[in-house]
C-alpha positions as a printed Julia matrix, in Angstrom:
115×3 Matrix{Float64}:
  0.0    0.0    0.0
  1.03   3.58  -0.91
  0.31   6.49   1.44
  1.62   9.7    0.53
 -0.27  13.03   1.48
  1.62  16.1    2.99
  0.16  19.07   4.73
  0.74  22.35   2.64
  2.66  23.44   4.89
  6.02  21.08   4.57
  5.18  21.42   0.58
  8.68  22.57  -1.06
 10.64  22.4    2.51
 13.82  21.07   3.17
 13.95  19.79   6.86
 17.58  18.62   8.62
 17.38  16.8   11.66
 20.1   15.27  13.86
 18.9   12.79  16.67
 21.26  13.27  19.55
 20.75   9.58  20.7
 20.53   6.09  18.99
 22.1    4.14  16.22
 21.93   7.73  14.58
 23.62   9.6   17.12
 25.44  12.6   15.43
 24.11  12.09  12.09
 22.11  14.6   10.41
 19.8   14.02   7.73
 17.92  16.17   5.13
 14.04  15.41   4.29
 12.27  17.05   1.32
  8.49  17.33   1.46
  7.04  16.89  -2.16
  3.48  18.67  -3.38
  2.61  15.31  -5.21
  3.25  13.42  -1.78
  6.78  12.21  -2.06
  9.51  12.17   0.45
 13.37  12.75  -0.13
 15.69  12.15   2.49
 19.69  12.03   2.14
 22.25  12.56   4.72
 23.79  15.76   4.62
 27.09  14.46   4.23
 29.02  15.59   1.14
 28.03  13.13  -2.04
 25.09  11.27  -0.01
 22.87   9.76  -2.47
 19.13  10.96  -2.62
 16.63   7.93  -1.53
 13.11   8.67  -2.97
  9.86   7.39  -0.92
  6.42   7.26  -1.9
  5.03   5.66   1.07
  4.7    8.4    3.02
  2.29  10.91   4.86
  2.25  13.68   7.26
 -0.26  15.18   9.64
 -0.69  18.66  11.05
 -1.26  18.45  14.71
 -1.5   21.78  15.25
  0.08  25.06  14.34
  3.71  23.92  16.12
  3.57  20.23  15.58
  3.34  17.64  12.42
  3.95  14.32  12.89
  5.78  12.16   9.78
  6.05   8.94   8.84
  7.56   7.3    6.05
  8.92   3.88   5.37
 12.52   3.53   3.87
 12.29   1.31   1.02
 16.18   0.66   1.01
 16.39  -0.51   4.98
 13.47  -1.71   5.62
 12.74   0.59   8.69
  9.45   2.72   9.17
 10.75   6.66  10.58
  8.05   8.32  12.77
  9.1   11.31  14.06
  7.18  14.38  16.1
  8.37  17.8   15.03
  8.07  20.54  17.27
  7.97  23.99  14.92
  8.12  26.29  17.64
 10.92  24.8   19.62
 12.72  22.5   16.83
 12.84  19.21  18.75
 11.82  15.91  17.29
 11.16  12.56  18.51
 11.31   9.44  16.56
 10.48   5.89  16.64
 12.52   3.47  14.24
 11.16   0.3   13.41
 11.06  -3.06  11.17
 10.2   -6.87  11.7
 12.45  -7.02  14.93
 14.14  -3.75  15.58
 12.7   -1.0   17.65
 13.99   2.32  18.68
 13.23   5.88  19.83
 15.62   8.72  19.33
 15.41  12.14  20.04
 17.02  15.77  18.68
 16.48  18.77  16.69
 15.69  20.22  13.77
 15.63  23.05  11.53
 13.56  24.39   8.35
 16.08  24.85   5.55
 13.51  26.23   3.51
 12.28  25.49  -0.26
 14.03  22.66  -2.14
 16.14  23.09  -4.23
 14.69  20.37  -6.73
């Protein structure tokens, strides 16, 4: 099944986050929010390689907070993460079949893409 709706608000916007704990600790990442309902994400390490998800969504809480979701075609893991607009922290929950982890961090709004 393919989900992949996006609140007009993240439409065009480059996100980074870096969780501060878990397997990811230290790493930042870059997401792109697509009007047709497509995610990008790459890390934002020089020459990182762009991975392209369709199954995808996003829901406006309220005015400060969406929640995302998206599942990583490559890995195998399902990202759902909380982000905080006023204050720029996240939390996320990483899963697949047997894994399961929540991480934690910030985030900032890079602005438009620049696809």
């Amino acid at each position: 099944m393919s989900t992949s709706t996006f609140p007009a608000s993240l439409h065009g916007k480059t996100l980074r986050w870096t969780f501060r704990d878990g397997p990811t600790k230290g790493h930042t990442f870059e997401h792109t929010f697509a009007s047709d309902g497509t995610l990008t994400w790459r890390s934002a390490s020089p020459g990182a390689k762009d991975h392209l998800e369709s199954s995808s969504a996003a829901v406006k809480m309220s005015d400060d907070v969406h929640v995302v979701s998206y599942l990583s075609k490559e890995s195998g893991y399902t990202l759902t993460v909380a982000l905080n607009l006023k204050t720029g922290a996240t939390t996320g929950f990483a899963s697949n079949g047997k894994d399961w982890v929540q991480q934690s961090g910030s985030f900032e709004v890079l602005g438009e893409s620049r696809s």
